[in-house]
TORNU-722776 format. One line per 2 residues: number of its first residue (from 1); their letters; for each residue x negated, y negated, z of C-alpha. Coordinates in nm, 3 decimals, padded with zeros to 5 digits. Layout:
TORNU-722776
NUM	a	X/Y/Z; ...
This chain:
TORNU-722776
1	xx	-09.751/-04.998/18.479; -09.596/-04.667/18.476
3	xx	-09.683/-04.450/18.101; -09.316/-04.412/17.947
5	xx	-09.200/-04.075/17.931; -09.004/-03.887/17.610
7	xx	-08.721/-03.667/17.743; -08.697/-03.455/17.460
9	xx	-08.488/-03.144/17.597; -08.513/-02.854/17.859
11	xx	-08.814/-02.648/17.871; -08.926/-02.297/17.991
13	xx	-09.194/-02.044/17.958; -09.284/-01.880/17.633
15	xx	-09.322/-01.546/17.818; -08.990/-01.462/17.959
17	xx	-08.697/-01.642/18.071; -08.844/-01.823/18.299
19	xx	-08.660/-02.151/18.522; -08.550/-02.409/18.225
21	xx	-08.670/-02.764/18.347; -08.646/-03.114/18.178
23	xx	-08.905/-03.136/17.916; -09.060/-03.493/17.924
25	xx	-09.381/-03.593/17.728; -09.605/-03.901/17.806
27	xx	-09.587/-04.141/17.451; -09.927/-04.160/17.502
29	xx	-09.958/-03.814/17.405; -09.831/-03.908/17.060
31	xx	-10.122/-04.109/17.001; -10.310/-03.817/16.906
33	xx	-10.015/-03.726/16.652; -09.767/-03.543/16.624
35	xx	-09.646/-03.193/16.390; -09.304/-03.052/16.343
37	xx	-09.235/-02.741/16.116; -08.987/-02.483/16.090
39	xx	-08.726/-02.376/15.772; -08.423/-02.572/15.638
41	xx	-08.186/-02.572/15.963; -08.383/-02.549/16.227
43	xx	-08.309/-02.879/16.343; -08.624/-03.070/16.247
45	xx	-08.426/-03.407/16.130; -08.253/-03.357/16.502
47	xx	-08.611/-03.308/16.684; -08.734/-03.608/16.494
49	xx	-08.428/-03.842/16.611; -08.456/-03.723/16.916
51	xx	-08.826/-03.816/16.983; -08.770/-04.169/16.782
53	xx	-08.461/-04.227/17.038; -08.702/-04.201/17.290
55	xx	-08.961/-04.384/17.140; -08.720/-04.684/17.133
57	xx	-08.581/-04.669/17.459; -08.943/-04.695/17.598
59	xx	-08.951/-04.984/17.434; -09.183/-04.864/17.102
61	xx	-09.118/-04.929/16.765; -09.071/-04.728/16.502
63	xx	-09.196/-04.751/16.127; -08.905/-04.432/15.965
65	xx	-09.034/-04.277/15.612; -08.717/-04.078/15.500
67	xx	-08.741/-03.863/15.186; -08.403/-03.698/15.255
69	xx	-08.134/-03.970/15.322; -08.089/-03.875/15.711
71	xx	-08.220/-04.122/15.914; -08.024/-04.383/15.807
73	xx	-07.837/-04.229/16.076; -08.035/-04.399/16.290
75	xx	-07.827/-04.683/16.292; -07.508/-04.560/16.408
77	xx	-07.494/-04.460/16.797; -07.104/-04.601/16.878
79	xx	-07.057/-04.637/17.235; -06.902/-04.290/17.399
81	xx	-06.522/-04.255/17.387; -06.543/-04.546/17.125
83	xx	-06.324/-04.365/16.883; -06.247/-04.674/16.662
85	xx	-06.645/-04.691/16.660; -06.663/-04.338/16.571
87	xx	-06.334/-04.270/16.324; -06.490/-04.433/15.980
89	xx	-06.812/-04.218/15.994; -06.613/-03.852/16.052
91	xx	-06.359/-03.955/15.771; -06.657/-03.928/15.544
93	xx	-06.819/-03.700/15.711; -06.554/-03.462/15.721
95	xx	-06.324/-03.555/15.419; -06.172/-03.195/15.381
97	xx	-06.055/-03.175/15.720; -05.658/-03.134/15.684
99	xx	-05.569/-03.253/16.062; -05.476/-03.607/16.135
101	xx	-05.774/-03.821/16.132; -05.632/-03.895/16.489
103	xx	-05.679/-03.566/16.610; -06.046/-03.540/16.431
105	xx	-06.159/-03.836/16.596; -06.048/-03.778/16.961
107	xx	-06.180/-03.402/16.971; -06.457/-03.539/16.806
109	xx	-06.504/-03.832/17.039; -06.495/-03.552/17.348
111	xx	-06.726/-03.322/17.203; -06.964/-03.596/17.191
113	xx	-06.925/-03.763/17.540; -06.948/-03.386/17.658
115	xx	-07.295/-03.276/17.515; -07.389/-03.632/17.621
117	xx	-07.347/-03.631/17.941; -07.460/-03.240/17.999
119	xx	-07.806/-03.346/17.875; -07.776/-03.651/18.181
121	xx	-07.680/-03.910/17.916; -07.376/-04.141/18.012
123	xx	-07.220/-04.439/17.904; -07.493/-04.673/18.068
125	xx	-07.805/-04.475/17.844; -07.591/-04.532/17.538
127	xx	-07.468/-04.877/17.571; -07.856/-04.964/17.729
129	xx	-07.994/-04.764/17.403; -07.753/-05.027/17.147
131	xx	-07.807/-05.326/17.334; -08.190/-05.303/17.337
133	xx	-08.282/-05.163/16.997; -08.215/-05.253/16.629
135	xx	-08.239/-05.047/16.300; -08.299/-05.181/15.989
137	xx	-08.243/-04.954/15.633; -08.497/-05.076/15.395
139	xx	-08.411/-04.896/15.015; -08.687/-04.978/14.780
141	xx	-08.562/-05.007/14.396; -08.199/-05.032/14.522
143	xx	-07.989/-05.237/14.680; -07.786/-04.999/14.884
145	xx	-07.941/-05.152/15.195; -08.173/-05.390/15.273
147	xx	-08.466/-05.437/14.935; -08.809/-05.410/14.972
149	xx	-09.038/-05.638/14.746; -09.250/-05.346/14.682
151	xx	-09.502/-05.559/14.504; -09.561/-05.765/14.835
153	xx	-09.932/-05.756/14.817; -09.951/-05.879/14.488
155	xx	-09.723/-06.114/14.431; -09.703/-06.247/14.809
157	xx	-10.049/-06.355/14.937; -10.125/-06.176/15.284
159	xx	-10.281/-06.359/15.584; -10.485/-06.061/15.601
161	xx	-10.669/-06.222/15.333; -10.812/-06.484/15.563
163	xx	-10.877/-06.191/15.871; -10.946/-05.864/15.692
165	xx	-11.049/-05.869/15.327; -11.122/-05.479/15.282
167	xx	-10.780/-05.397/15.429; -10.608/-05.677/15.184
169	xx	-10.776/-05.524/14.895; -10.677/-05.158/15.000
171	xx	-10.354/-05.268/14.957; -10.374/-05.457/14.661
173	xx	-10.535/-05.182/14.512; -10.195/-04.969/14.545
175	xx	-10.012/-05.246/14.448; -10.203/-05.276/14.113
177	xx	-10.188/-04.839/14.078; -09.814/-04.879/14.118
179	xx	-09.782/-05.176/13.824; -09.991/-04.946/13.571
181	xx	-09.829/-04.583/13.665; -09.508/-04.785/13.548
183	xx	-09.623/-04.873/13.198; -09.766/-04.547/13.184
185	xx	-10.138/-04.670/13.224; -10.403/-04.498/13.417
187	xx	-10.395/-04.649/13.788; -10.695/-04.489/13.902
189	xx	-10.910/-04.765/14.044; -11.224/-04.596/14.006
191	xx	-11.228/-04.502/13.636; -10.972/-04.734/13.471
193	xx	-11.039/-05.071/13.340; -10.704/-05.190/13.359
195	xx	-10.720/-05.167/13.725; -10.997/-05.341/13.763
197	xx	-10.986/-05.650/13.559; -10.608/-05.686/13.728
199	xx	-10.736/-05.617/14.065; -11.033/-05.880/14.016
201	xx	-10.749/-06.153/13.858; -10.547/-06.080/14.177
203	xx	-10.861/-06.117/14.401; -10.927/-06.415/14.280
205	xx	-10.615/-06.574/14.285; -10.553/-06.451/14.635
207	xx	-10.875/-06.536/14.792; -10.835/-06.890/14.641
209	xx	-10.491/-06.899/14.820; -10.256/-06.907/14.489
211	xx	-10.010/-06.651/14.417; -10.062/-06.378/14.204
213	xx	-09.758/-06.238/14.050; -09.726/-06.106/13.738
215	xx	-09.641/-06.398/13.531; -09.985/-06.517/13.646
217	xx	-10.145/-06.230/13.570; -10.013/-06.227/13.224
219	xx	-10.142/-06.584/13.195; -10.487/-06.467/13.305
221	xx	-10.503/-06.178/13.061; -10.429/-06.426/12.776
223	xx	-10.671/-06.677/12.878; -10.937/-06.511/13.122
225	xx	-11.079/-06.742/13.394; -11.370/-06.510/13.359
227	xx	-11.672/-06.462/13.137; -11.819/-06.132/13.247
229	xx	-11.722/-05.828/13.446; -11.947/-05.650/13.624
231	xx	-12.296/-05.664/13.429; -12.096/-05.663/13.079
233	xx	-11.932/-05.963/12.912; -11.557/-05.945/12.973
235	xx	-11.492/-05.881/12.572; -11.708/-05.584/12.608
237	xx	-11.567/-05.450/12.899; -11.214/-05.522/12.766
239	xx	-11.178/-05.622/12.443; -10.907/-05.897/12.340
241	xx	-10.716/-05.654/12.126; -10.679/-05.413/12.461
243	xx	-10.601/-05.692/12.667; -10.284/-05.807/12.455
245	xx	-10.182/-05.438/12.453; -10.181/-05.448/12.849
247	xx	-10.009/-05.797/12.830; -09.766/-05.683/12.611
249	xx	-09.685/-05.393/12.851; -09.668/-05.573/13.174
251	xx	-09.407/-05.818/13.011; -09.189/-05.551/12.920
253	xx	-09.189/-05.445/13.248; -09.123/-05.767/13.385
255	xx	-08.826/-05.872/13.169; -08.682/-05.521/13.254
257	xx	-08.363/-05.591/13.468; -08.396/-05.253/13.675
259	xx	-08.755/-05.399/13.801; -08.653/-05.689/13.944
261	xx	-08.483/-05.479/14.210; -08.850/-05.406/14.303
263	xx	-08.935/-05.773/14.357; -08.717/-05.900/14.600
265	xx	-08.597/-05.858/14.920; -08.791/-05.818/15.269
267	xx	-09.155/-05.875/15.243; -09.369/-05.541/15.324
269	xx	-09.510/-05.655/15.615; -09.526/-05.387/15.895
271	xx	-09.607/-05.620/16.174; -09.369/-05.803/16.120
273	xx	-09.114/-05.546/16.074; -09.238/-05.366/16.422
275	xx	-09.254/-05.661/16.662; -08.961/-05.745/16.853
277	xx	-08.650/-05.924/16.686; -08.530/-06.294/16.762
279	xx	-08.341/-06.110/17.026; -08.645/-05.906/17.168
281	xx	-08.451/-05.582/17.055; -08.704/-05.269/17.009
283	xx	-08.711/-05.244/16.596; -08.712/-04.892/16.395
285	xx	-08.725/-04.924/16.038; -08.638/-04.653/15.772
287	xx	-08.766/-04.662/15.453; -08.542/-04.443/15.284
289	xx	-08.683/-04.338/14.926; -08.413/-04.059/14.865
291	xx	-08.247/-04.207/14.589; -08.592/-04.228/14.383
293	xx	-08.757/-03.963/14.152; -09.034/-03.773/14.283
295	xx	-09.282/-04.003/14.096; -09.148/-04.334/14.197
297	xx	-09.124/-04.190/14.551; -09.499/-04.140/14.544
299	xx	-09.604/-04.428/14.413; -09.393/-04.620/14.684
301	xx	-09.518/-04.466/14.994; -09.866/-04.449/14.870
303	xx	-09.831/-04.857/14.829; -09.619/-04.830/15.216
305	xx	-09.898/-04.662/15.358; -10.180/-04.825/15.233
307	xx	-09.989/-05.136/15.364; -09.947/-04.958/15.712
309	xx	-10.318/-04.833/15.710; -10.411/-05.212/15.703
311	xx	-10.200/-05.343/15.925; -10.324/-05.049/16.191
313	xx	-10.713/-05.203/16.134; -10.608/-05.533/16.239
315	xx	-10.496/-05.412/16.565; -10.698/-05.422/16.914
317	xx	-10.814/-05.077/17.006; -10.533/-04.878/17.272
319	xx	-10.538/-04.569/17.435; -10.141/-04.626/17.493
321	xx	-09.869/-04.568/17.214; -09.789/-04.931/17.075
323	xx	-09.588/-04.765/16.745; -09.497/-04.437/16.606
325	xx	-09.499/-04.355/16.256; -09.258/-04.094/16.160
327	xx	-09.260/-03.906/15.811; -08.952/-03.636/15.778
329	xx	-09.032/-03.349/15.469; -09.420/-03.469/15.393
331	xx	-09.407/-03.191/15.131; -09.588/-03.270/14.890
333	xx	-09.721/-03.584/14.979; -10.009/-03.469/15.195
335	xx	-10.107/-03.162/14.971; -10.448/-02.931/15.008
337	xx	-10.729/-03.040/14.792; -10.785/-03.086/14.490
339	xx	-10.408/-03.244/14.453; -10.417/-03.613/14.530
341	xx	-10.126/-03.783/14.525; -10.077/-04.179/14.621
343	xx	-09.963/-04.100/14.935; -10.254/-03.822/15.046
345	xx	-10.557/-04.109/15.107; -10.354/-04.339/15.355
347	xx	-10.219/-04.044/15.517; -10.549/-03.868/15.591
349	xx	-10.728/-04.201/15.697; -10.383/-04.292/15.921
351	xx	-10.432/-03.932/16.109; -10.809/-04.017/16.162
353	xx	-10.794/-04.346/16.285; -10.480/-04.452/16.408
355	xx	-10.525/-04.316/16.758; -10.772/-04.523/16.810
357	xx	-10.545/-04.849/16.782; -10.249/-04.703/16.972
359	xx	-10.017/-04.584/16.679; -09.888/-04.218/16.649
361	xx	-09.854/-04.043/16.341; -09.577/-03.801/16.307
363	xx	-09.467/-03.548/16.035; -09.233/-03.258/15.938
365	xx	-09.205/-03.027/15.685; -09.010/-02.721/15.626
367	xx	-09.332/-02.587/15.388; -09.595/-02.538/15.589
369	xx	-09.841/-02.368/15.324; -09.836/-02.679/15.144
371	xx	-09.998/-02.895/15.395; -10.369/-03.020/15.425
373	xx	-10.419/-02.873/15.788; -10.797/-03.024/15.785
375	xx	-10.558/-03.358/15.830; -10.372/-03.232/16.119
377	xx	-10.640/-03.056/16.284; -10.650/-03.341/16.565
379	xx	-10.300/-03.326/16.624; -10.210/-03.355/16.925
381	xx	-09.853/-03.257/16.958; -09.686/-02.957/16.740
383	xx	-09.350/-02.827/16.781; -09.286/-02.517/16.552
385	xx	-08.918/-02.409/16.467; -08.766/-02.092/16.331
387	xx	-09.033/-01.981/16.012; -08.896/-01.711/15.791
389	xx	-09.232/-01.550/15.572; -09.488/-01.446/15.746
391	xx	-09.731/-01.659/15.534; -09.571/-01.983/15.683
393	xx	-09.607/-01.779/16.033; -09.972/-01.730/16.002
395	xx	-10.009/-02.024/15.881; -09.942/-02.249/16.138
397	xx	-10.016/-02.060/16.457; -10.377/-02.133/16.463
399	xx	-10.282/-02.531/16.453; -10.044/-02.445/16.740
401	xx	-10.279/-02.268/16.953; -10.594/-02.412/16.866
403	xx	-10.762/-02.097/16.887; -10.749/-02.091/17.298
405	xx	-10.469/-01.752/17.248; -10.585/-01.421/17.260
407	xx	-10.488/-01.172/16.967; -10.191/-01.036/17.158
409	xx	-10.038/-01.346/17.242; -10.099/-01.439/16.896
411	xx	-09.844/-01.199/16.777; -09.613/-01.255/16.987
413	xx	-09.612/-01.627/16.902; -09.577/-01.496/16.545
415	xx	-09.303/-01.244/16.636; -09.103/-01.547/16.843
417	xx	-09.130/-01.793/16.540; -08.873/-01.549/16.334
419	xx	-08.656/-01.560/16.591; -08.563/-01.917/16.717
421	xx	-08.206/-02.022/16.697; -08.147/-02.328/16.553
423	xx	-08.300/-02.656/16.765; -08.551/-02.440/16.963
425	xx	-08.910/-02.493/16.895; -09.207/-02.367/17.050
427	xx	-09.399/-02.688/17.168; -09.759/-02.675/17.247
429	xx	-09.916/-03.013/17.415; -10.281/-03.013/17.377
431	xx	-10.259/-03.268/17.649; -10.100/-03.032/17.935
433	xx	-10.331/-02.750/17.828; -10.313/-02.449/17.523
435	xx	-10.035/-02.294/17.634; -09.716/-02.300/17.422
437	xx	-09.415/-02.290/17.549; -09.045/-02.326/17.447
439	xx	-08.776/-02.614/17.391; -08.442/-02.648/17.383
441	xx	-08.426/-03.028/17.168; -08.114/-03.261/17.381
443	xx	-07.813/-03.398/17.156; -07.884/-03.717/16.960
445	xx	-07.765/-04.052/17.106; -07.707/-04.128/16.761
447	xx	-07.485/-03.908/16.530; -07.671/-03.659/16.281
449	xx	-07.436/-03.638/15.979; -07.630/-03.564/15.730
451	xx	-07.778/-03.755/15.427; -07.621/-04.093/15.380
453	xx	-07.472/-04.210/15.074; -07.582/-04.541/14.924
455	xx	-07.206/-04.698/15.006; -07.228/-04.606/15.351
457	xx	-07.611/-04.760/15.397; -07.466/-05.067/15.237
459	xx	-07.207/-05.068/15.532; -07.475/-05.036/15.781
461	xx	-07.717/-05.303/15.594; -07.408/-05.534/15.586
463	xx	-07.323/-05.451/16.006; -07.707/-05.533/16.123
């Protein structure tokens, strides 16, 4: 069987102007990871659509972390010259337009069968593209599309219970960390003593094949199926008087009408959510967190991850891609020690040892000094955009070279990466050798209108 191919754009030579030619990269060379960087508008979100277009039209799935609100956008790819299709989104899109919606949507509708077609895209790529491939919105803590029971691997026992224990616990463990960072306890399962008489409660309602939601928990605090914990007697480890104060806590938070949100909805179960639908239709979902603070956003990828982390263990080893991960803006989220965010541990151990099972990481950032590089190190793939300080420059050109350019070619690569235009990127494929070169990314099948508002991801969770 023939390794799928990404056509990502044109290609030339780093050195000159070169012969452009049609850019393809094996998927397979994804499965050593992927980096894209480069400053606000230098088409990052497009490079990133571009690539998961690709991904799905080779027939691999997609799991979509979206901090910003634009991959929603995923979703929409009307067929070409469709301009009912197309007419709703450019009224919102372009609200201050004074011409006749008419007129918007048929220039509109040209300009996009046009670009299209001059990157070798037609009618048949589209129409193959919608007929084979489904996106799904997921919108933890909201409604606006489809909701996530965030709480899945507590209060929704796991099969991976009965296969893989330490992955089941990994993930109950973030589970637990997210319950106690919302009633303002400390979630830190090495140190705090409310995480570990919960996560032993859970354990042991889990392994024993019973549920272990909250209620339940709540029950258990008040009457302890335990004696001791540990070496210590459970009073001395947590005395009545503490356990009433965390019981009294976690029923606050579950009588609180804004948290059910976060307990219902589709269960977090990334294999599930990446193999085929009922109609054998390639899957991409997009968790979109934009709408949460930067707290709850943490705390909800770092349980997302952890999830993902464990469902990667339970695969068979593959030296082919089998599913991409995709996180757009992973500032702040996989920081340089000592900061340690939620979201950091998964991350690392995802970039360590996915490869190994066949899934790809990939993530963007428009900050590049605020990046753990000793995480990306093995990456594969990096495609660098426009950089404006010199810092961010210097900063990334040793991950893009890998040390195999000489100190004159290292300045030029700096001197270039000021002065991209907008959806250029110097791409170096450690695969194909340490030589960067350029690329020009291809339009989007799908249409790139910026972030989407929580009406319009309601129309698209309603149209799925």
């Amino acid at each position: 069987m023939a390794t799928p191919t990404l056509y990502l754009g044109l290609g030339r030579r780093l050195d000159g102007p070169g012969t452009s030619h049609k850019r393809l990269v094996p998927a397979r060379h994804l499965v050593t990871h992927g980096v894209v960087v480069g400053m606000t508008g230098s088409g990052k979100t497009g490079l990133l659509a571009v690539t998961l277009e690709e991904a799905l039209r080779a027939g691999i799935p997609a799991l979509v972390i979206d901090v910003k609100g634009d991959l929603p956008n995923l979703a929409l790819a009307p067929p070409l010259g469709d301009a009912e299709a197309l007419a709703p989104w450019l009224e919102e899109a372009d609200g201050d337009d004074e011409r006749p919606l008419g007129d918007r949507v048929a220039e509109a509708v040209g300009a996009r069968d046009r670009a299209l077609t001059a990157w070798g895209l037609g009618g048949s790529e589209v129409e193959a593209f919608r007929a084979r491939t489904r996106v799904r919105v997921l919108t933890p803590g909201s409604t606006a599309g489809e909701p996530l029971h965030v709480l899945s691997s507590l209060e929704r026992r796991s099969p991976l219970w009965d296969v893989d224990p330490e992955s089941a616990r990994a993930a109950l463990s973030a589970a637990v960390s997210l319950v106690l960072r919302l009633v303002g306890r400390d979630p830190e399962p090495a140190r705090s003593r409310d995480h570990v008489l919960l996560a032993v409660l859970a354990e042991r309602r889990l392994r024993g094949g019973q549920s272990a939601d909250l209620a339940s928990l709540l029950a258990d605090l008040e009457r302890p199926p335990i004696d001791e914990l540990g070496a210590l007697p459970l009073e001395t480890f947590l005395p009545r008087s503490e356990r009433r104060s965390l019981s009294v806590a976690l029923n606050t938070l579950l009588a609180s009408p804004t948290f059910e949100t976060w307990r219902q909805g589709a269960t977090l179960d990334v294999g599930a959510w990446l193999a085929p639908d009922a109609e054998g239709r390639t899957q991409a979902v997009v968790v979109s967190v934009a709408h949460l603070d930067d707290e709850e956003r943490a705390l909800v990828l770092g349980v997302l991850l952890e999830e993902t982390l464990a469902w990667v263990r339970s695969l068979p080893g593959s030296q082919q891609l089998r599913a991409l991960v995709v996180f757009d803006e992973v500032y702040g989220f996989l920081p340089p020690h000592p900061a340690n965010p939620p979201t950091k541990r998964p991350l690392v151990a995802l970039m360590k040892q996915a490869r190994a099972f066949g899934v790809g990481v990939v993530v963007a950032t428009q900050n590049p000094m605020d990046l753990d590089y000793r995480a990306l190190g093995n990456a594969g793939v990096w495609c660098v955009g426009r950089l404006q300080t010199d810092a961010d420059r210097a900063r990334v050109v040793d991950g893009l070279t890998g040390g195999g350019v000489d100190r004159q070619a290292t300045r030029k690569l700096v001197d270039t990466l000021g002065r991209l235009a907008p959806r250029w990127f110097v791409l170096r494929d450690a695969h194909d050798g340490d030589e960067p070169g350029l690329l020009q990314v291809r339009s989007t099948i799908t249409l790139l209108r910026g972030p989407m508002t929580r009406g319009e991801m309601r129309r698209v969770a309603g149209a799925a």
